[in-house]
N, C-alpha and C positions, 0 to 999 in steps of 0.2 A: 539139877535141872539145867542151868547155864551150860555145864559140859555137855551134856545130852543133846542141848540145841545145838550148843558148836559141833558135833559130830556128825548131827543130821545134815547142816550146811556143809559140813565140806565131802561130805559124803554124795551130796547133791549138784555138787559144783566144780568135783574134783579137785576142791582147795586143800591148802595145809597149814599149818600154825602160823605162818607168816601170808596168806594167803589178804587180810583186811593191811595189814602194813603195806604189800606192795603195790596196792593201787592207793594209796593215803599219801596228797599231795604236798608238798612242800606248803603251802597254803593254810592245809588244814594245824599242819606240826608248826609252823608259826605262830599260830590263833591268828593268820588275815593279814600281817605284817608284810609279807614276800608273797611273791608269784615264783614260779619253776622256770626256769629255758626251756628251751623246747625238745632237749633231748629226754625231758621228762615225759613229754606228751609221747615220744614214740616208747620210752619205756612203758609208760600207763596204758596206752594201746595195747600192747603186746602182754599186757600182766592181766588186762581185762578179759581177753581171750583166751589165755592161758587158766585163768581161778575159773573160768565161766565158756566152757569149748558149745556148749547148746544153746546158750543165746547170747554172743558174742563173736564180731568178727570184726578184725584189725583191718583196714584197706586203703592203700595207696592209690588215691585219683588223680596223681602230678606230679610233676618236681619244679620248683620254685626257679628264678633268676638264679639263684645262686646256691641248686641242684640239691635243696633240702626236701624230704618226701612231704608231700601233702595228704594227709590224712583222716579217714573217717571210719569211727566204729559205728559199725551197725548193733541193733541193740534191741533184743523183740523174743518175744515166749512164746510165739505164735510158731515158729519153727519153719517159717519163708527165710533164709536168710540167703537167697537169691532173686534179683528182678524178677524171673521168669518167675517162680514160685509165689511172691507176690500179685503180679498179675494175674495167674493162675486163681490163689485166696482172695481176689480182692480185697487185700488189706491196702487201708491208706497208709501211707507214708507221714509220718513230719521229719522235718527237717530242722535242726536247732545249729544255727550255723552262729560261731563266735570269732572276736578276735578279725575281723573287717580292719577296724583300726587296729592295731595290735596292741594298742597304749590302753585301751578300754579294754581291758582284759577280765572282765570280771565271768564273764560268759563261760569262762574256758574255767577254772576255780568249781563254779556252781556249776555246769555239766558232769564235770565229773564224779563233783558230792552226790548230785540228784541219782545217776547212774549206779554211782555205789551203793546207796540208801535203797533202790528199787531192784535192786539185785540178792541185796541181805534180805529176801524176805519181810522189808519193813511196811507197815502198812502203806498203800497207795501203788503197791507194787503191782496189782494183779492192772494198772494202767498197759503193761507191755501185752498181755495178752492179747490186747485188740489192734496194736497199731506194731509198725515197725517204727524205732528212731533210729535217723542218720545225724549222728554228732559232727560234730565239724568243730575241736575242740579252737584252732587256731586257723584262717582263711589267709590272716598276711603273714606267713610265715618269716618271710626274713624281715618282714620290718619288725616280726616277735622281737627278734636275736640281735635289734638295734638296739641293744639293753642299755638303759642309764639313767639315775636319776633325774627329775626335773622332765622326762618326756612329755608328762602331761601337768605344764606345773600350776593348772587350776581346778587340780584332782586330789583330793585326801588318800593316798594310798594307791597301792603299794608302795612299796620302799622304791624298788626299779620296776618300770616295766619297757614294753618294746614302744615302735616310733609308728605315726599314723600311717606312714606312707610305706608302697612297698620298693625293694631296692633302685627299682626302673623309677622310680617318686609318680607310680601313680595310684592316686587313690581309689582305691575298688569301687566304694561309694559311688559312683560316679564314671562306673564300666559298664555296668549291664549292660547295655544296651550296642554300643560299638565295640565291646571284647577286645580292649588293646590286649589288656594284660593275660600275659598265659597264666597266672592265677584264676583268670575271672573265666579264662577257656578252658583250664583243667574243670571249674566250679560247674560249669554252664554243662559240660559232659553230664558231669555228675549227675544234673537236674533232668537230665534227655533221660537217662538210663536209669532212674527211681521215679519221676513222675510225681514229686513230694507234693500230697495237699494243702498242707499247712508246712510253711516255712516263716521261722521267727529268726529274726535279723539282731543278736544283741551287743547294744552300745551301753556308752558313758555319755550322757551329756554337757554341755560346754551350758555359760551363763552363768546367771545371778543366783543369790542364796534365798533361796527359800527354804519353807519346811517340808514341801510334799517330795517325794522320793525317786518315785519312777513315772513316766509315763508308757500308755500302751494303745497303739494304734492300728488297726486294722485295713487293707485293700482287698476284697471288694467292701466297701463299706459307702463313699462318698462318688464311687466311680465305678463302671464293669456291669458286668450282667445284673438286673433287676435281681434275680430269684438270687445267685451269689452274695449280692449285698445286705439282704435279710440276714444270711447265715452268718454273714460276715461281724454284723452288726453283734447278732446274737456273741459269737466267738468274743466279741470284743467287750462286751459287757460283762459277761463271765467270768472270765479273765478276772476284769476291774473287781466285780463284788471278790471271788478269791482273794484278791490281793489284801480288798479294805477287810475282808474277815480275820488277814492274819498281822494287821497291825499298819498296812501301808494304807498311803494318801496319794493315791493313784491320780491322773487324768486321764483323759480322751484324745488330746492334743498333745503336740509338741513345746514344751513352755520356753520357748523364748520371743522374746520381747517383740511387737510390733516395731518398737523402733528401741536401737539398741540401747543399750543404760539406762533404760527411765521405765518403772515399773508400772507408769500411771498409762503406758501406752496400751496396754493390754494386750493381748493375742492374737493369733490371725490362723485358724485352722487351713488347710487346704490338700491337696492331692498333688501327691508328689511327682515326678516326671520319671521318665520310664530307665532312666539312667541310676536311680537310687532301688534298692531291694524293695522298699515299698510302693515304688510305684512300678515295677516290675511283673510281678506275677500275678495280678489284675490279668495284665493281658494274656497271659498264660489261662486265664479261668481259674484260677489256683487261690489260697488265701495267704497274704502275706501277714506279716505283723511284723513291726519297728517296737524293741522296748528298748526304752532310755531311760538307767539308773542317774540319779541324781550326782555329779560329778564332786558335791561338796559334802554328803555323808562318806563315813569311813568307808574304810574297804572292806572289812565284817561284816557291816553292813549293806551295803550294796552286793556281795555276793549271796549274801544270806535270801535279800528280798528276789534280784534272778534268780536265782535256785527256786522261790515259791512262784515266780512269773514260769518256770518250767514245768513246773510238778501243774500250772492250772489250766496250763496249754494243753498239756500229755492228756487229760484229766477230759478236756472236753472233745480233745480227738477219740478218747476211749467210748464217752458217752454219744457223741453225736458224727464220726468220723464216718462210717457207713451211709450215712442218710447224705452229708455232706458230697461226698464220695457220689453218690448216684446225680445230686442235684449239680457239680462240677460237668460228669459226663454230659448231662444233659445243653447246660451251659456250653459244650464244645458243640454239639446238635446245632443250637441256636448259631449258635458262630456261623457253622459251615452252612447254614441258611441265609446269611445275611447279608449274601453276595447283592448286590443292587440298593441295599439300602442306606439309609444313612445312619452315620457315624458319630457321637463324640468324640473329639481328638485331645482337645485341649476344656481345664476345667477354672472356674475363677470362683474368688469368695466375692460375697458383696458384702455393702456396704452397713449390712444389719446387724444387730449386734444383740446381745443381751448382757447384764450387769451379772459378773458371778463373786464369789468370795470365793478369793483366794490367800492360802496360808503365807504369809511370809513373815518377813520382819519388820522390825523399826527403822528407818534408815534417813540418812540426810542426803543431799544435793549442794554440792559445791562447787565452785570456778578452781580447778585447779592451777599451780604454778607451774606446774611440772607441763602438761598436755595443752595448757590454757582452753581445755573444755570443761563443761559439767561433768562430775565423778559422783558415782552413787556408789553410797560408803553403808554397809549391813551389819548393824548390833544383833549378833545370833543367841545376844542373853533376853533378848525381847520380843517375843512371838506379835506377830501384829497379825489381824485381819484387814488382807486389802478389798475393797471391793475396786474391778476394775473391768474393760469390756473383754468383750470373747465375741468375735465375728466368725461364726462357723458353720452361717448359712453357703452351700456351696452349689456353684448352679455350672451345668455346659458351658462352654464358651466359642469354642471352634469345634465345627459340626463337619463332617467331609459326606462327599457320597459315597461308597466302596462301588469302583469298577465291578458289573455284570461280568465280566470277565475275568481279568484280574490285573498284573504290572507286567508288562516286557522287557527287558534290559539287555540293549544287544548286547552282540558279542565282543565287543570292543572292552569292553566292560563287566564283564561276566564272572573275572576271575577272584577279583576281589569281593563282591556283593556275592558270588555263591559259596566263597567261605563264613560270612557272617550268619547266610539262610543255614547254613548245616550247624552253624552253634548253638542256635537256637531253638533248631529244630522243626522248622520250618519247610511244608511242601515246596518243591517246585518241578519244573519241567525244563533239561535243556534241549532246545529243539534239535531234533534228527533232521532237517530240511529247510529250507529258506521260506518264510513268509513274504509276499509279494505284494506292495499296495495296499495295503493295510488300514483301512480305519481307527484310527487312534486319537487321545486326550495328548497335547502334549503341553507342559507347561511353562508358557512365555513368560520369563523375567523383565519386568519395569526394570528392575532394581534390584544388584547384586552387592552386597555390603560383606567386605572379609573385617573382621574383628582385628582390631588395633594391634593386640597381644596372642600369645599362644594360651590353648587352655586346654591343661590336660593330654600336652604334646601333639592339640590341634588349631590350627587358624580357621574359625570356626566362620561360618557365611550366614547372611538372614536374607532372605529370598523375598522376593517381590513380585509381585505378577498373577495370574490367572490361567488356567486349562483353557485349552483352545483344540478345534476339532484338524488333526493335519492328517496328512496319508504318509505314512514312511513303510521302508523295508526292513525285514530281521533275517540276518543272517546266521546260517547253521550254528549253533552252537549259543545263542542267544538262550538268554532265559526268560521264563512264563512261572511267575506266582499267579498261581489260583487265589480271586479272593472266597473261595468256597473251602474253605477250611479251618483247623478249633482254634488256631492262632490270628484268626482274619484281624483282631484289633493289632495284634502285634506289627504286621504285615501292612498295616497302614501307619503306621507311627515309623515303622523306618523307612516307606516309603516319600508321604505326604509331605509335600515344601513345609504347610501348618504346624507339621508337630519341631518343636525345638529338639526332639533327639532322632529326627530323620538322621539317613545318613547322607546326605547333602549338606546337613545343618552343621553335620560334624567336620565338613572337608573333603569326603570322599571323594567330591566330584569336581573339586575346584578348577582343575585344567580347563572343564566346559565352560568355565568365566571368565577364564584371564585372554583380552586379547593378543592374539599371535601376529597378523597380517595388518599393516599397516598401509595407507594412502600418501606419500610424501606430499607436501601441505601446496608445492607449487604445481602439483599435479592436479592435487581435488581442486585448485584454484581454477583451472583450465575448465575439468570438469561440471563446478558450478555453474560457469559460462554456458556451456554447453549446453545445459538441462534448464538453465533460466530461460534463454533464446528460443528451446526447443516446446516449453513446457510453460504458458501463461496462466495457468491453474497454481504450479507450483512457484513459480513468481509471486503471487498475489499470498499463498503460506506462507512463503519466506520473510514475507515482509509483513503479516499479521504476528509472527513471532518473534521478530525483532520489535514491535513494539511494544506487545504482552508480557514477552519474558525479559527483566535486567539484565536477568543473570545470564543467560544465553547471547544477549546482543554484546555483553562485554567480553566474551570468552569465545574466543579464534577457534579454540581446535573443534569446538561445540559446533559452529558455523560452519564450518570445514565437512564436520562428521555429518552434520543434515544433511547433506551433498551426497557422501561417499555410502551413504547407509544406503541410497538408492541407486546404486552403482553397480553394476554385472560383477563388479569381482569383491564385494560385499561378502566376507562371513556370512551366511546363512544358519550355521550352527552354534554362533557366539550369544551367549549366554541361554542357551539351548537346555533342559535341564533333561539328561541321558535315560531319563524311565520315562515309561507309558504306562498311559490307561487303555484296557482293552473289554470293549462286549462281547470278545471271541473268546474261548477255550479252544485254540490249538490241538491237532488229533495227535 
């Protein structure tokens, strides 16, 4: 009977006697101990489509900094194994992308396993019928290949693995949104050209020892379209009961500490920013999920329990992926409606809280000699129940209105912001003809703050100020985002001063802050004279703000600059922030 079945499988699959060896990981022949390099994953790729040519295909979406292919098997019994034929089926897409960090490699191990398992005809298989998967065995490729022990050296396993960052040292985590990295632009293609419903982000987590194992987090769930968020929710719980059915001690949240080392601090849920995966494809209309295995169970373990976070994800896009599917489109509908209204940009937890039990250990609090702070030290022979808080009520916080119209961004400036709009995927319009006098929002800076440090190979700015109604001109070749379209939240988040991952926020536009044109100080000296003698209004200011302000009355160039700000050859465009708001649509 065994023969008989193996005959039928490779009769089915066009496999051969070595046909389950050659996609059987270095991982698996370990028993968990080792991870593969990465010239494993292009072998595995090519052996998977090779045992499996009908629902199997190997593809190259990139080549890395340091000209390693980037990789995705497509994987689906529905017999789309093209975009167009997809679209065509209306099947939804998920998206299992691993290996973000490359050190957290557990994603790539259990992708594979699950793949192989739902390919042998094992039960849970008939999951592929309804949906297509796009694996994404490994995301940081060459920081894979940063192989050595100690990468993650508050991880139980593997023996080696790769390094968080990729070779340019930037963390992907922390790209979405401004796409430095040609990883995160080959990724971002990816996503334009499959349209993934559900996209799951899998990590390792960092922190303290406890007993629960993974956490799983869902967007839309706390933030996005109303109707999304139900479904989202639903996704998320699903998930959870799966996981606790098959032996894990799941959460909701991300477990690390409100305040670090001290376990009495509790938690703090909230919604992530549009820079990290899970707070990403909210704005897309899309469902993201963030799982994070436990950093301090083995590596057996942790790929074992991803693997069951895979199989219950696939599991609910098979079950509810269609209904999902119409309620997204629709969700893009609302988007492209929501042109004039108002916006959530930004999200906060408050101060509410509830008491939960949580697993952990026994543990002491000590003054170290080494750190000379508090150290909290974990006996993992002594299961302790903590009860401790969890603030996971999460309310709007910054609310924008979306332009009637949409954002202008002259031509001066065009070049760069319409490469970001096209990664994203994102309408727009560059204008064929010059707009003239213009009624426009444009946004006056109080106060432009660049960041002390570099972050993420950007000196990032925090903006200060208000929309105010001006009239300017757009010249040819100027760009026009509609806000009537499925991306309209995305389109305010790189747009809006508000959101922290504008791209203002990032530095895009910092030239518009720095000033250029300077008053030599025995010039504006002359000048004040001038304007005082001329001007008995602004006399009587001058000297209501050298009494009000200290700080002003002691500092020269401040006194100087009141002068010169009012001055014919005054910057006009200095600290000027280069997008508009518009209630035109442009023909």
């Amino acid at each position: 009977m065994k023969l008989l079945s193996f005959l039928i499988a490779s009769l089915l699959t066009g496999g051969t006697a070595s046909a389950a060896e050659n996609i059987t990981t270095l991982a698996e022949k370990s028993q968990f101990q080792k991870t593969g390099r990465y010239d494993e994953v292009e072998t595995l790729c090519r052996n998977f489509q090779k045992n499996y040519p009908k629902f199997v295909r190997c593809q190259e979406f990139g080549r890395s900094p340091e000209g390693r292919p980037m990789l995705a098997m497509l994987v689906t019994k529905t017999g789309a194994l093209t975009p167009l034929a997809v679209k065509e089926k209306q099947i939804p897409v998920t998206l299992i992308q691993a290996g973000i960090h490359a050190g957290e490699i557990d994603g790539k191990d259990a992708g594979f396993l699950a793949i192989k398992e739902l390919l042998a005809q094992n039960p849970g298989s008939d999951l592929l019928d309804k949906q297509v998967l796009l694996f994404v065995p490994v995301f940081n490729v060459d920081g894979h290949e940063r192989f050595g022990k100690w990468n993650r050296p508050n991880q139980r396993g593997p023996e080696e693995m790769g390094w968080r960052t990729t070779a340019q040292n930037f963390n992907l985590n922390r790209d979405y949104i401004k796409a430095d990295a040609p990883e995160m632009q080959a990724m971002l293609r990816l996503i334009n050209v499959w349209d993934p419903l559900v996209s799951a982000d899998l990590h390792v987590t960092d922190g303290a020892k406890f007993e629960h194992d993974i956490s799983v987090q869902v967007e839309p769930v706390n933030a996005g379209d109303a109707e999304l968020r139900r479904s989202g929710k639903a996704l998320r719980d699903s998930v959870i009961a799966d996981l606790e059915k098959n032996g894990s001690l799941p959460q909701p949240f991300y477990m690390s500490f409100a305040e670090e080392d001290d376990p009495q601090s509790g938690f703090i849920d909230g919604v992530p920013g549009a820079r990290f995966s899970g707070g990403y494809f909210l704005l897309r209309n899309r469902f993201g999920i963030l799982v994070e295995t436990h950093s301090w169970k083995e590596y057996a373990t942790r790929v074992k329990i991803t693997k069951n976070s895979i199989y219950a994800i696939l599991d609910q896009v098979a079950r509810h992926g269609n209904d999902w599917k119409k309620i997204a489109e629709q969700a893009d509908l609302r988007a492209v409606n929501a042109a004039g209204n108002k916006l959530p940009l930004t999200y906060k937890t408050t101060e509410n809280y509830k008491q939960i039990n949580f697993r952990g250990y026994a543990y002491t609090r000590t003054m170290s000699d080494i750190s000379g702070a508090l150290m909290t030290r974990y006996d993992e022979s002594k299961p302790q129940l903590w009860k401790v808080k969890l603030r996971d009520e999460i309310i709007p916080d910054t609310q924008i209105q979306l332009p009637a119209g949409g954002y202008l961004v002259p031509a001066a400036y065009a070049k760069p912001v319409l490469e970001k709009l096209r990664l994203h995927g994102i309408q727009f319009q560059s204008l064929s003809t010059a707009l003239n006098d213009v009624t426009v929002e444009r946004f006056q800076a109080s106060q432009a703050k660049f960041s002390a440090s570099s972050f993420e190979s950007h000196q990032q700015l925090k903006l200060q100020g208000e929309w105010k109604t001006a009239t300017a001109n757009f010249g040819k070749a100027s760009l026009f985002i509609p806000s009537a379209q499925p991306k309209s939240a995305l389109v305010a988040t790189l747009f809006e001063p508000a959101s922290a991952d504008a791209l203002v926020n990032w530095g895009m536009f910092n030239n518009a802050f720095e000033q250029k044109e300077y008053m030599e100080a025995y010039v504006a000296e002359d000048v004040a004279r001038e304007q005082l003698a001329a001007d008995p209004e602004l006399k009587k200011e001058f000297a209501q703000k050298l009494k009000s302000d200290p700080a002003f009355a002691k500092n020269p160039a401040a006194r100087l600059e009141f002068f010169a700000k009012r001055h014919s050859s005054w910057d006009q465009n200095y600290q000027q922030y280069p997008v508009y708001k518009t209630s035109i649509i442009p023909k």
